[in-house]
LUMROKOL-353478 format. One line per field, with one value per residue (C-alpha): chain; x negated, y, z. Coordinates in Angstrom, 3 decimals. Each point is the difference from the previous one (the first is absolute). Layout:
N
unit	(A_...)
xx	(X_...)
yy	(Y_...)
zz	(Z_...)
***
This chain:
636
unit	(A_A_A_A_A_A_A_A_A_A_A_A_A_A_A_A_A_A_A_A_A_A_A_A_A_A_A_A_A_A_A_A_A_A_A_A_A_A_A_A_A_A_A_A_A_A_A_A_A_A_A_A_A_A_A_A_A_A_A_A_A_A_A_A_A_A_A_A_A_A_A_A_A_A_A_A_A_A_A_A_A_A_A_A_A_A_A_A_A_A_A_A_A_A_A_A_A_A_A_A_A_A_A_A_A_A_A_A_A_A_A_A_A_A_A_A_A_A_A_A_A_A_A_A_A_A_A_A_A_A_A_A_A_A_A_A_A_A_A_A_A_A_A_A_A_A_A_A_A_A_A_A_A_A_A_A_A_A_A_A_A_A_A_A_A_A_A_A_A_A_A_A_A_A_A_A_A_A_A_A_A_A_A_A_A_A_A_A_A_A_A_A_A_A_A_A_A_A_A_A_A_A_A_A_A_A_A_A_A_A_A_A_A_A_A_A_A_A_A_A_A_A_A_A_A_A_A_A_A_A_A_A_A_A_A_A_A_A_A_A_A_A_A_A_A_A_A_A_A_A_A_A_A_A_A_A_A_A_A_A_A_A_A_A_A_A_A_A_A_A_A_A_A_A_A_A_A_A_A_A_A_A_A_A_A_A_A_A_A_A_A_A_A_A_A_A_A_A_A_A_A_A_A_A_A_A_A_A_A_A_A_A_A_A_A_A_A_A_A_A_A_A_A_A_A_A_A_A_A_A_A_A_A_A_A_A_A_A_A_A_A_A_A_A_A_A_A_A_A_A_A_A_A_A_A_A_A_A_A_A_A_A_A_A_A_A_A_A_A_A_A_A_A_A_A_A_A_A_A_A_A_A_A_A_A_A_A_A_A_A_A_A_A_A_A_A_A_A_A_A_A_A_A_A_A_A_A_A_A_A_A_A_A_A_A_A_A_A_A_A_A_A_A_A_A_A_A_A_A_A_A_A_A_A_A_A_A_A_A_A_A_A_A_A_A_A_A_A_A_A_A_A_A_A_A_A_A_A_A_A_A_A_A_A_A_A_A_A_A_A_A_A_A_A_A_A_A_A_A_A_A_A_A_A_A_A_A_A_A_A_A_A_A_A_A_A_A_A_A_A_A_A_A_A_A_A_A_A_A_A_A_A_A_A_A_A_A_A_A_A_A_A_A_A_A_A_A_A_A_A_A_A_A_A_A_A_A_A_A_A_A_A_A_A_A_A_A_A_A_A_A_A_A_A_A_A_A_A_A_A_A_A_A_A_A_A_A_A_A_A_A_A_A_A_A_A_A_A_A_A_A_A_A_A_A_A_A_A_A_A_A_A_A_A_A_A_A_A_A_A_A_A_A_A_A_A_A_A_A_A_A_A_A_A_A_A_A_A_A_A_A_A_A_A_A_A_A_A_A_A_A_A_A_A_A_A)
xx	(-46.586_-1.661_-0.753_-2.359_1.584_-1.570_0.453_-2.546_1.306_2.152_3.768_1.934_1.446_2.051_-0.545_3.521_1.120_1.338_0.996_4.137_-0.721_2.241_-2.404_1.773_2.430_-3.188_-1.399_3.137_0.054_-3.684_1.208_2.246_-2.373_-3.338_-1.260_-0.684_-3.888_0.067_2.712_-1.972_-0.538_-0.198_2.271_-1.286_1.681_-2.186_0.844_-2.204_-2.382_-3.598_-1.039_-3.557_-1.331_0.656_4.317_-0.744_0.766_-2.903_-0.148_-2.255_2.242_2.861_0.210_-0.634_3.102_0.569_1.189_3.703_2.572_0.992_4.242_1.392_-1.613_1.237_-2.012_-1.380_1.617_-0.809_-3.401_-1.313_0.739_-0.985_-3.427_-0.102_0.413_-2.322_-2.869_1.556_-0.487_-3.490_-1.086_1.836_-0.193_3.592_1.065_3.041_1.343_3.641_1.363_1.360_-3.236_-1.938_-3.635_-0.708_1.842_-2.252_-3.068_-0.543_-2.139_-2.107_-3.207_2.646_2.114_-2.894_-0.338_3.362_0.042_-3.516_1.897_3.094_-1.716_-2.611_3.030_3.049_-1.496_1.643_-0.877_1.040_-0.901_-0.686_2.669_2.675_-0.866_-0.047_3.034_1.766_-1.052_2.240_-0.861_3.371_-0.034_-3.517_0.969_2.592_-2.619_-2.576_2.264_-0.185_-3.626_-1.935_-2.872_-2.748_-3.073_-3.720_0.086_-3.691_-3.135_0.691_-3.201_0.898_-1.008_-3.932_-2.504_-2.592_-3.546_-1.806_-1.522_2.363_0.916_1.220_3.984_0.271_0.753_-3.187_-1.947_0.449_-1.154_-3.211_-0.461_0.247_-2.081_-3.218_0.580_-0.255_-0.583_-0.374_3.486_2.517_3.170_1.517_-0.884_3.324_-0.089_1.790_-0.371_1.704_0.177_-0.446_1.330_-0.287_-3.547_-1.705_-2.461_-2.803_-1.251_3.643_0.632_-3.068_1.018_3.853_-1.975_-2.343_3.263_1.888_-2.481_-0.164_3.321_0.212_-2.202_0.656_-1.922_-3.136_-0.309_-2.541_-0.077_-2.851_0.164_-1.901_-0.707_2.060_3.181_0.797_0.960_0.547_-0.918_0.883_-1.744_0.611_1.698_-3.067_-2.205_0.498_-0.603_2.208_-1.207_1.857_-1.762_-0.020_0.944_-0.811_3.585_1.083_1.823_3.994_2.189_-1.781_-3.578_1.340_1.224_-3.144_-1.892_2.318_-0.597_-3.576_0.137_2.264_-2.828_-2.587_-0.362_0.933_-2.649_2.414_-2.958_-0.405_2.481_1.856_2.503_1.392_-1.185_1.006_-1.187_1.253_-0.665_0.766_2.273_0.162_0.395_3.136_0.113_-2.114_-0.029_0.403_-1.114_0.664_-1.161_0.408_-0.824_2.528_-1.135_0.847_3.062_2.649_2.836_2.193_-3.164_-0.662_3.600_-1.577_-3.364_1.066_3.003_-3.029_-2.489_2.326_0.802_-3.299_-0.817_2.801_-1.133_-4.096_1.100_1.404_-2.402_1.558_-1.050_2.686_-0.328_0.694_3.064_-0.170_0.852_-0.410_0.123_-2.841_-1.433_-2.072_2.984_2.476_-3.032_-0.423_3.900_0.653_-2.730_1.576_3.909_-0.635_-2.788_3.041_2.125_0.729_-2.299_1.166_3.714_-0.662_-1.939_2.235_2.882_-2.200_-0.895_3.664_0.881_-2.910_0.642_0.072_-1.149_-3.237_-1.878_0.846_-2.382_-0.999_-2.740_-2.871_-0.166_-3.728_-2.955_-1.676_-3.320_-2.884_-0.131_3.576_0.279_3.462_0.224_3.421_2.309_3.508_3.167_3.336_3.308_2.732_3.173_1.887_1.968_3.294_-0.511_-1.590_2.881_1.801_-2.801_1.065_3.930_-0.102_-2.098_2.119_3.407_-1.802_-1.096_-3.631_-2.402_-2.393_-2.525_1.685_1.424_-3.361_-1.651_3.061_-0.639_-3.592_0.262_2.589_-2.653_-2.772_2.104_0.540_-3.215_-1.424_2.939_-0.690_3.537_-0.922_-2.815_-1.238_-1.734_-1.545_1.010_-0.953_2.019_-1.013_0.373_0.629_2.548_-2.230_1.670_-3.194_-1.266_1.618_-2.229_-2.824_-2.972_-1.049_0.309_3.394_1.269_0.599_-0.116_2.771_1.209_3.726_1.465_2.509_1.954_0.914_1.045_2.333_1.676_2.572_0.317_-1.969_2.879_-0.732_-3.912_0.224_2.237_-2.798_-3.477_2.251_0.377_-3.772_-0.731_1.940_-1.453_-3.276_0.495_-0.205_-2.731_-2.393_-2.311_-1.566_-3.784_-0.771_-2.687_2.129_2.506_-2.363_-1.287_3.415_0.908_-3.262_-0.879_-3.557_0.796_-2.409_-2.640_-0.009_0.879_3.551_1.455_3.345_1.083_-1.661_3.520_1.144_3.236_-0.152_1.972_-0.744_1.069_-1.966_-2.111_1.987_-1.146_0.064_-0.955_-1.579_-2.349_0.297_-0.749_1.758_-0.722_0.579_-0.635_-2.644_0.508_-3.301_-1.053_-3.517_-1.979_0.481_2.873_1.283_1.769_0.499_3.068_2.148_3.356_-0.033_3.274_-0.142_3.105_-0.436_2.561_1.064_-0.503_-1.479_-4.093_-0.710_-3.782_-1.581_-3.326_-1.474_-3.683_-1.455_-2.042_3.046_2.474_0.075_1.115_2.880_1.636_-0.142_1.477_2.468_1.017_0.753_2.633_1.151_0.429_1.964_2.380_1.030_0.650_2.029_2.291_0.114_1.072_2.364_1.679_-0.855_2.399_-1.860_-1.141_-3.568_-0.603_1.142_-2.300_-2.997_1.250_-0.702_-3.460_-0.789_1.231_-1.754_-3.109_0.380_0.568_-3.448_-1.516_1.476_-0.979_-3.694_0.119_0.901_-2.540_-2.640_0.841_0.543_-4.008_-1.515_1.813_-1.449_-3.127_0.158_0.979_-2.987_-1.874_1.055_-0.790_-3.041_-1.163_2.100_-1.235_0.836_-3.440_-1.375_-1.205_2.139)
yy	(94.990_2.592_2.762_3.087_3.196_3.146_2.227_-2.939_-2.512_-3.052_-0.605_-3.400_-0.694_-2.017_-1.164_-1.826_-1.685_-0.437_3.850_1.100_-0.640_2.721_1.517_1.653_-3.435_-1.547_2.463_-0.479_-3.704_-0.438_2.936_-2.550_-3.288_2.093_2.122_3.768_-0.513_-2.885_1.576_1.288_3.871_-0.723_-2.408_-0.382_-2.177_-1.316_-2.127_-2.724_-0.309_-0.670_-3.439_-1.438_-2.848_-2.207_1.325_1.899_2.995_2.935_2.538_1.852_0.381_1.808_3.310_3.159_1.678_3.888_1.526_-0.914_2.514_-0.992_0.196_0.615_3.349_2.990_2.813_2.996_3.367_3.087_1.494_-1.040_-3.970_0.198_1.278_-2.365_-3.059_0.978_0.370_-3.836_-1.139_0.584_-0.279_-4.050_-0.724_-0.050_0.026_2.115_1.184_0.398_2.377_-2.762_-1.876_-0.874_1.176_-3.581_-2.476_1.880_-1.254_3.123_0.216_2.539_0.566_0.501_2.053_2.536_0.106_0.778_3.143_0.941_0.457_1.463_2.585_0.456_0.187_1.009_2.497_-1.224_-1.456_-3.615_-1.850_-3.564_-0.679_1.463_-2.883_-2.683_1.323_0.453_-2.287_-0.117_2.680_1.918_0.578_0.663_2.690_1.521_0.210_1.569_2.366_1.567_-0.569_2.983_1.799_-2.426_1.952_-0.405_-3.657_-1.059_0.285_2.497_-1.414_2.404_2.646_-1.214_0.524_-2.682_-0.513_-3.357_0.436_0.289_-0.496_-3.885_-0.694_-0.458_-3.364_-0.335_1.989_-2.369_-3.623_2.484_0.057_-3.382_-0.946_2.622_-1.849_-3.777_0.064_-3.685_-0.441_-1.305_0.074_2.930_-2.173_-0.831_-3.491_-1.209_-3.385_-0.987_-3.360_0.510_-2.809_0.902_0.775_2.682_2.353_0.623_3.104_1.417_-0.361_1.729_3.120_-0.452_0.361_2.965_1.909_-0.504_2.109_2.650_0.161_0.766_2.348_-0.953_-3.464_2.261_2.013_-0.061_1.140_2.499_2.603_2.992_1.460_-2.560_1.356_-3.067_0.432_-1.971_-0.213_-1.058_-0.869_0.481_-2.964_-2.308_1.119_-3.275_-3.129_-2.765_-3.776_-3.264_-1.919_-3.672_-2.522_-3.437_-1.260_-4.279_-1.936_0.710_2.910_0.277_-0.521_3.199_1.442_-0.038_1.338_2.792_1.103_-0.395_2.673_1.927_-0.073_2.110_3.447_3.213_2.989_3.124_2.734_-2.018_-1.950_-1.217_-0.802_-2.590_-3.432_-2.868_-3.865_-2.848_-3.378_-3.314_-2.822_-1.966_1.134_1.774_1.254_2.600_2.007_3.313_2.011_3.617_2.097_3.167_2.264_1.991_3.199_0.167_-2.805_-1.357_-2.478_2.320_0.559_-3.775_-0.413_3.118_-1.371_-3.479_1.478_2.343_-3.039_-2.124_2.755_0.648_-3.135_-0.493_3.225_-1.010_-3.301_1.957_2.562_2.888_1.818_1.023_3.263_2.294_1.960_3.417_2.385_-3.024_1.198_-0.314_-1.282_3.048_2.037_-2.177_0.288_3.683_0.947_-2.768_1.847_3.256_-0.994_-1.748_3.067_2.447_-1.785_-2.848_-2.190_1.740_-1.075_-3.343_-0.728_1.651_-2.271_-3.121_1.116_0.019_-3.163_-2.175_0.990_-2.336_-3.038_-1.613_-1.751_-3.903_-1.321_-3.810_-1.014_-1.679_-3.843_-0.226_1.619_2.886_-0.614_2.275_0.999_0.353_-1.063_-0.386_-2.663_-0.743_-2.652_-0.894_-1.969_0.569_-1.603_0.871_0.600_-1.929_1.592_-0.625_2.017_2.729_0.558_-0.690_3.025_2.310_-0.575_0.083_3.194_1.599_-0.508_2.042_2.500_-0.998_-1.318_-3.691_1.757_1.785_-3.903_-1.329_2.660_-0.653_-3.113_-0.208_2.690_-2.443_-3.125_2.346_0.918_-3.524_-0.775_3.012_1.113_3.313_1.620_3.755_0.057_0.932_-1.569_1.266_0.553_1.111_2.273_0.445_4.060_0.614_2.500_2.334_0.725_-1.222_-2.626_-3.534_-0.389_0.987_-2.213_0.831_-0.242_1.539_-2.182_1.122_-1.624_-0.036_-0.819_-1.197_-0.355_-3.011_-0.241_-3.552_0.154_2.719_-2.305_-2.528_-1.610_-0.628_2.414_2.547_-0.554_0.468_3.261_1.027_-0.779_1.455_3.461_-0.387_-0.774_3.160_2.058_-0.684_0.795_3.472_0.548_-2.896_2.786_0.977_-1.731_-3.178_2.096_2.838_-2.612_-1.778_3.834_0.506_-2.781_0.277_-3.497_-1.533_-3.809_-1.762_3.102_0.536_-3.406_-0.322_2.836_-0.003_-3.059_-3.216_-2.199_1.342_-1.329_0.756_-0.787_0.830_-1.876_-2.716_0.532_-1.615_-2.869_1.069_-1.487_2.415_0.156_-3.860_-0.631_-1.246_1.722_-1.568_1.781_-2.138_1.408_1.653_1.593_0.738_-0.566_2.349_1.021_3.345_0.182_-3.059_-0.854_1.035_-1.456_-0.135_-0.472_-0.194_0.268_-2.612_-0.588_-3.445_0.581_1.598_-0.647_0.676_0.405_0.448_1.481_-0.063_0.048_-3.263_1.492_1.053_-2.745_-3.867_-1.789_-2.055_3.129_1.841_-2.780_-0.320_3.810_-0.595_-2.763_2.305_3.217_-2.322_-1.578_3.435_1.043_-3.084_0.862_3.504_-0.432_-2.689_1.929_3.841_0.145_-2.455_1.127_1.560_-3.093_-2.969_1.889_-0.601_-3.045_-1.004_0.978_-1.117_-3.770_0.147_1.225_-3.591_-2.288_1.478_-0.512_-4.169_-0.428_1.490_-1.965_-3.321_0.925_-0.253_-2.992_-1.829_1.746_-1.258_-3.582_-0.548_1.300_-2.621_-2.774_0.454_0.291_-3.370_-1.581_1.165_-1.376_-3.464_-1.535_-3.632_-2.148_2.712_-0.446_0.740)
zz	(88.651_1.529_-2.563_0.622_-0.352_-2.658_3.546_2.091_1.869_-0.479_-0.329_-0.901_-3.451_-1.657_-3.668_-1.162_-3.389_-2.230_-1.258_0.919_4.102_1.903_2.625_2.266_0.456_0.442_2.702_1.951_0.110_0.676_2.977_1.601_0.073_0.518_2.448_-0.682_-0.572_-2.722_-2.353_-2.642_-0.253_-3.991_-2.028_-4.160_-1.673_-3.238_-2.757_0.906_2.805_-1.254_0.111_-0.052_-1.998_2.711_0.044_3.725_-0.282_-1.009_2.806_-1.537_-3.216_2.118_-0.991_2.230_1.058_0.581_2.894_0.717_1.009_3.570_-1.490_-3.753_-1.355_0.421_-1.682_2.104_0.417_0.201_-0.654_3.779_-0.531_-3.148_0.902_2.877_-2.498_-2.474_2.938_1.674_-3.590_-0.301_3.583_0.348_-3.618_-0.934_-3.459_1.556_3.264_0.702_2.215_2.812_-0.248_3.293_0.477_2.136_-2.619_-2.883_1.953_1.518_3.438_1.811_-1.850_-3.357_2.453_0.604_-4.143_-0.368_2.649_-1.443_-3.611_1.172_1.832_-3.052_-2.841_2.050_2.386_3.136_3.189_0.170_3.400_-0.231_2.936_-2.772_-1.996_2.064_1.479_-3.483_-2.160_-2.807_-2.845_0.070_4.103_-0.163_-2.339_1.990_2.895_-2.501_-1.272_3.901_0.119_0.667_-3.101_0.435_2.154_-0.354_0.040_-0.171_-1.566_-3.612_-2.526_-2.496_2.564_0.993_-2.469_0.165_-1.830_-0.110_4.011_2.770_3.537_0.927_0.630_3.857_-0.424_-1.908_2.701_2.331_-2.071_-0.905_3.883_0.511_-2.900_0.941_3.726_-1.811_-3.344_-0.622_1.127_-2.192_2.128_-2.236_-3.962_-1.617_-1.965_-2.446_-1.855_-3.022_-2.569_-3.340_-2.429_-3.712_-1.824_1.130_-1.013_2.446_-2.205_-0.469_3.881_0.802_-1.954_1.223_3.661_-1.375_-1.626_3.538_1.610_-2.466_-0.420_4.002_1.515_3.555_-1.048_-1.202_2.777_2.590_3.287_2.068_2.604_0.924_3.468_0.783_-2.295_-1.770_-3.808_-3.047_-3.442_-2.790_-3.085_-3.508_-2.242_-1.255_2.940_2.146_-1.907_1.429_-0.755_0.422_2.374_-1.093_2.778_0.285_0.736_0.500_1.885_1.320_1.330_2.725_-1.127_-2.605_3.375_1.529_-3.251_-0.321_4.214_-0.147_-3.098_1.790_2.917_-1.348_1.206_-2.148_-0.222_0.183_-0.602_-3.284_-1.143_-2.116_2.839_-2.723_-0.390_-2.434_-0.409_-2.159_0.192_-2.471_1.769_-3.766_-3.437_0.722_3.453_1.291_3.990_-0.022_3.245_0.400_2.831_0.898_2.893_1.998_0.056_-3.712_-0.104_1.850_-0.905_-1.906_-2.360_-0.406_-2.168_-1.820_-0.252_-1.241_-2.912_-1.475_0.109_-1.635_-2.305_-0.411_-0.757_-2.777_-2.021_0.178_-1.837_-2.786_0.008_1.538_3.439_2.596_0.520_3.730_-0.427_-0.631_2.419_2.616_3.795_1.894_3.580_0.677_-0.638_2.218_3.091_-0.611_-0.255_3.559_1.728_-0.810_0.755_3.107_1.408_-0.231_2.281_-0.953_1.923_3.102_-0.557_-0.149_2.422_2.235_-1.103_0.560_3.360_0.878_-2.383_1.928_3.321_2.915_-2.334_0.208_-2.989_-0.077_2.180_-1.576_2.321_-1.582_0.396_0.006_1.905_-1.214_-2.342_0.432_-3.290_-2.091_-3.837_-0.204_-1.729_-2.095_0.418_-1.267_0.792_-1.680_-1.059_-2.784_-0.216_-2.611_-3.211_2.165_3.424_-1.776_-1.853_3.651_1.186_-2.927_0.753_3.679_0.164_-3.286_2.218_2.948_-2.787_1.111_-2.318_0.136_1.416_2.742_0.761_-0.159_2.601_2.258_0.246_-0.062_3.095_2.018_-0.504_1.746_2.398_1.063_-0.288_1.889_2.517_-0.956_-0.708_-0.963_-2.317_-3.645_-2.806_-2.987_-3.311_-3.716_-2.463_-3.343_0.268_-3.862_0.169_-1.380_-3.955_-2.118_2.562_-1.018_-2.868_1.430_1.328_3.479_3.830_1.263_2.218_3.629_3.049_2.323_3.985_0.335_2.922_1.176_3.315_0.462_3.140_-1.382_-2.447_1.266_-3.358_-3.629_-1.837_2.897_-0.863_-3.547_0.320_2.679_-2.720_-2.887_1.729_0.621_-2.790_-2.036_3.106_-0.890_-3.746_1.315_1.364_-1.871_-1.642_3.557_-0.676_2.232_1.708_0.827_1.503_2.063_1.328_0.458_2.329_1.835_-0.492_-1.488_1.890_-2.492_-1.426_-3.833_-0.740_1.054_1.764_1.458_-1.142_-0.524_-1.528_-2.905_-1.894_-3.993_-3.237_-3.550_-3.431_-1.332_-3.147_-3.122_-1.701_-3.524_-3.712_-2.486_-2.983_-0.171_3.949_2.619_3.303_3.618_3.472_2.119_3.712_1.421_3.152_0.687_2.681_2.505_2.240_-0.339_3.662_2.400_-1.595_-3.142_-0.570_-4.253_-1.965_-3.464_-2.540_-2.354_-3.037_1.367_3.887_2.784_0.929_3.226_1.412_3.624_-0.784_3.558_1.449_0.598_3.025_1.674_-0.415_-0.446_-3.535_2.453_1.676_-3.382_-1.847_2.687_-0.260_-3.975_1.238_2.900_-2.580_-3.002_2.682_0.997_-3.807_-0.143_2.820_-0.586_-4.008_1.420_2.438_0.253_2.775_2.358_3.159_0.592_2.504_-2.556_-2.398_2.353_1.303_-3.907_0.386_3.012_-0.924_-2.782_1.778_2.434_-3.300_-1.293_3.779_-0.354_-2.959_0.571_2.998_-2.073_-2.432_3.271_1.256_-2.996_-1.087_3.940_-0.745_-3.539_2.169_2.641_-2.413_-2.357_3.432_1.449_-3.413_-0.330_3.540_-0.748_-3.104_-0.830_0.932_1.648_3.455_2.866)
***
C-alpha cells in the first residue's frame, strides 16, 4: 500500500507475515519479477496482518512504519556525520540515520532540502548549497563535501536582531495583498478555505473556545491592518481583544451540497482594518457528523500555516475538553519581527543581488502566453472554476522513483511535465510559468502562523531539451537556481523585469504551476477528521496548475477563470497534462516530441469524444422533436 511518510509525501510498503520473513531475499526476488517503481521502499514483516470482522484484511490496523535505512546500518562517523544525522533525523522523521543512507529514499525532497541547509548553516556554521545536496545525497558524501564548505555568511533575515513593539511596518509580501485589497476590497481571490468532516460527538461550546484559543495563541490571526499617509502598518491586538464566534451553518444534502456550503462561506469578504482575519462555521449533517469550514485571509496565512493552524485547533480542542487552555510558547518568534528584520536584510543589498540574478536567469523568455478562449466581458469577476484528475497510489510511487533516480524530486517531475503539455498546447518553446515557495528558512518561522510564501518565475526551454531526462535535468537546475534567490519580493521582481502585462492583478505571469502537501486526515479527542476539498469563488490568476501530496496519491487541480476559458478545453488540458505524467514516469528517456505527441493525442480523444457527446445531445434533440410533431391519432 501506499503509506505517507513522517517527512510528507508517499512511498510504497509492504506489510508481510507471518514473523521469520528474510527481507533482503525478499527485496531481491521481488527485484527480478518487478519493475524498479513497485518494489516496496519498506518491507515489515508482522505476526499477523489485521483482519476485519468480515476476514479482509484491516488497512487501517497496519501499523505506521519509521523511516527505513536505504542499505543495512552503518552508524555515523565523525563529529560532521554525526551532526548531519541528528539534523536528517528530525527534519524527515527518522528514528535513526545511518551514515550510507540516501536523502531521496528517506522521503526527502526540496522544500525538506531547504530545512536541512537552513539547520546546517544555523548549528554547523557553514555554507551548504542546495546543489551539494542534490548532488550528494547520501549522508557520508554529503559530509565530505560539507567538511570543504565555506563559514556560513549572513544568510537571511537575523529576528533576534529587530526589536519590534505591537505596530509595525507590513512584510513585502503583505504590502502588496494590502494594495490589492484597498483597490477591491470585496474581493475574495486571496481567502484560503479549508473544509473538514467531523465524525465523533462534538461540542459546539468547546469548539468555539478551541477557535477563540487559536487566535490568541497566534498574534498574526489578531492583527489588523491600517496605514497612514499612505505608510501601511499593522497591528496587533492583545490576547482576548478579538472575540472569535462559530458561525452556525445550515448544512444537508451530499459531498457536494457540503462543497458548495463550505465555498459560499469561504465567499464572504474579510475587513483587514478590523478584523479578525479568522473565520470559523460548523454545521450538523446527523447526530454524528458535523462541517467544519475554516477561512483565513492571506495577508496573515498561507498553506504552511494551515498544517499549523489545524495541529493547534485540534490541540486546542483536546485540552478545552479536559479543561485545560493551550497556551503560546514562550519566547515564540514573531511576524512583526520577521517583516522588520526582511525589510532590513534585503535594503542593504540584498534585494539588489537578486534581482540582478533574475534579470540574467529570465532573459530571452517570455511569460506562457495561454490565450483566452472566450471574449472579453465588460466588467471582470473572475469567477472560479475547476477540472482535475489523480494520479493513482501506483504512478506516484512511479513519480517518486523516476524523479529519485535523476536525483530530482515529484515536484520537479510534475512541473516538467506540466511545462511539456503547455508547450504542445501553445507552441511556445521558451517561456516561464509561475511558481510558489514556502520561504521558511528563516530559524523561528516553521511554527509560526503567517504569510511567507513567495512568488516565483521559472524558466523552461523546451525547444532546448531533446528528451524528458534532458527536461528534468534542465527544471531541476532551475529549480535549485531559484532556491537562491526566492527571498527577492514579487513586486521587486516584477519592477525588475519591467513587466506589469495584467496591472495589480496578475503581473508577469498569469499560469502558475504549484505543489504543497495535503492536510492529514487525523482522529483526536474522540473525532474522526476527513479533508473535504474547497476552493472559493474567485480565480486568483487565469490559470493555476494545483498538485496536492496526498498519503495514498497525487490530487491534481486546474483552478482557471471561467471568463477566460471554456469547461471542454480545460477539462481537455487535465487529460493532456496526466498523459504526459504517464509517459514521462514511464519512460524519462523518451523524446521531447513523443512526450507532446502524448498530449496532443490526448487533446484529439477529448475533441471526439466532445464531438460524440454533440451529436449524440442534437440526435436525442431531433428525436424528441420528430415525436413530438408525430403523435399516434394525431392529424397529419
Amino acid at each position: 500500500m501506499a503509506a505517507a511518510q513522517p517527512s510528507g509525501g508517499q512511498r510504497l510498503v509492504a506489510y508481510v507475515a507471518p514473523l521469520g520473513v528474510q527481507v533482503p531475499a525478499l527485496r531481491e526476488a521481488l527485484g527480478r519479477s518487478l519493475p524498479d517503481y513497485m518494489v516496496p521502499a519498506v518491507i515489515q514483516p508482522l505476526a499477523a496482518l489485521p483482519l476485519n470482522a468480515n476476514g479482509k484484511i484491516d488497512r487501517k490496523a497496519l501499523p505506521a512504519v519509521q523511516a527505513e535505512a536505504s542499505q543495512a546500518y552503518a552508524a555515523p562517523q565523525g563529529e560532521i556525520e554525526q551532526a548531519l544525522a541528528r539534523i536528517w533525523a528530525v527534519v524527515l522523521g527518522a528514528e535513526r540515520v545511518g551514515r550510507h543512507d540516501n536523502f531521496f529514499v528517506l522521503g526527502g525532497h526540496s522544500l525538506l532540502a531547504t530545512r536541512i541547509t537552513a539547520a546546517v548553516r544555523a548549528e554547523l556554521g557553514r555554507d551548504l548549497k542546495l546543489e551539494q545536496l542534490f548532488a550528494c545525497p547520501r549522508l557520508d558524501l554529503l559530509a565530505q563535501a560539507l567538511e570543504a564548505a565555506p563559514a556560513a555568511g549572513r544568510a537571511g533575515p537575523r529576528l533576534h536582531e529587530a526589536t519590534v513593539g505591537e505596530q509595525g511596518e507590513l512584510s513585502y509580501a503583505q504590502q502588496r495583498l494590502w494594495f490589492l485589497w484597498k483597490l477591491d476590497p470585496s474581493g475574495t481571490a486571496m481567502n484560503i478555505p479549508m473544509a473538514f468532516l467531523l465524525r465523533g460527538p462534538l461540542d459546539l461550546d468547546t469548539l468555539a473556545a478551541a477557535a477563540q484559543g487559536l487566535i490568541d495563541r497566534h498574534e498574526m490571526l489578531r492583527t489588523v491592518f491600517g496605514e497612514d499617509e499612505g505608510r501601511a502598518w499593522q497591528r496587533v491586538l492583545p490576547a482576548g481583544a478579538m472575540a472569535l464566534a462559530v458561525d452556525r451553518c445550515a448544512v444537508s444534502g451530499d459531498r457536494d451540497a457540503w462543497q458548495a456550503t463550505a465555498r459560499q462561506y469561504a465567499a464572504r469578504p474579510f475587513d483587514l482594518a478590523n478584523g479578525p482575519l479568522l473565520r470559523v462555521g460548523a454545521g450538523r449533517i446527523d447526530s454524528d457528523t458535523h462541517l467544519l469550514i475554516v477561512v483565513a485571509h492571506h495577508i496573515v496565512a498561507d498553506g504552511w500555516s494551515s498544517k499549523v493552524m489545524l495541529r493547534d485547533f485540534l490541540q486546542g480542542y483536546d485540552a478545552a475538553r479536559k479543561g485545560r487552555r493551550l497556551e503560546a510558547p514562550m519566547g515564540a518568534a514573531r511576524y512583526l519581527a520577521y517583516a522588520a528584520a526582511q525589510r532590513r536584510w534585503l535594503d542593504e543589498g540584498e534585494s539588489a543581488r537578486q534581482a540582478e540574478a533574475w534579470r540574467a536567469e529570465l532573459a530571452g523568455f517570455e511569460p506562457l502566453k495561454l490565450a483566452p478562449e472566450l471574449p472579453p466581458t465588460a466588467r471582470r469577476g473572475h469567477p472560479l472554476r475547476t477540472a482535475g484528475f489523480e494520479l493513482d497510489a501506483a504512478l506516484t510511487a512511479r513519480i517518486a522513483r523516476t524523479a529519485g533516480e535523476a536525483r530530482a524530486t515529484p515536484y520537479m517531475l510534475l512541473w516538467a511535465a506540466t511545462a511539456a503539455a503547455l508547450a504542445a498546447r501553445t507552441g511556445q518553446r521558451r517561456f516561464y510559468l509561475g511558481t510558489d515557495v514556502a520561504n521558511r528558512e528563516t530559524p523561528g518561522t516553521q511554527g509560526m502562523v503567517g504569510f511567507f510564501v513567495n512568488q516565483l518565475a521559472l524558466p523552461v526551454d523546451c525547444g532546448a531539451a531533446a528528451t524528458g531526462a534532458a527536461l528534468l535535468a534542465q527544471v531541476r537546475h532551475t529549480v535549485l537556481a531559484a532556491a537562491s534567490r526566492q527571498d527577492l519580493p514579487f513586486d521587486r521582481l516584477v519592477a525588475a523585469l519591467g513587466s506589469r502585462d495584467r496591472g495589480g492583478r496578475a503581473p508577469l505571469f498569469q499560469v502558475k504551476v504549484i505543489h504543497q502537501d495535503g492536510l492529514p486526515s487525523v482522529d483526536v479527542a474522540g473525532l474522526e477528521l476527513e479533508v473535504v476539498p474547497v476552493h472559493g469563488e474567485e480565480a486568483e490568476l487565469d490559470l493555476i496548475v494545483s498538485y496536492i501530496a496526498l498519503p495514498d496519491r497525487i490530487q491534481a487541480t486546474l483552478l482557471y477563470d471561467a471568463e477566460c476559458f471554456e469547461a471542454a478545453s480545460m477539462d481537455s488540458l487535465a487529460g493532456e497534462i496526466a498523459a504526459v505524467i504517464l509517459t514521462l514516469a514511464n519512460d524519462v528517456a523518451a523524446s521531447l516530441r513523443t512526450l507532446e505527441d502524448a498530449a496532443r493525442a490526448a487533446r484529439q480523444r477529448a475533441t471526439d469524444r466532445f464531438a460524440g457527446e454533440r451529436d449524440a445531445r442534437l440526435g436525442a434533440l431531433r428525436d424528441g422533436l420528430k415525436r413530438r410533431r408525430i403523435r399516434p391519432g394525431a392529424a397529419q
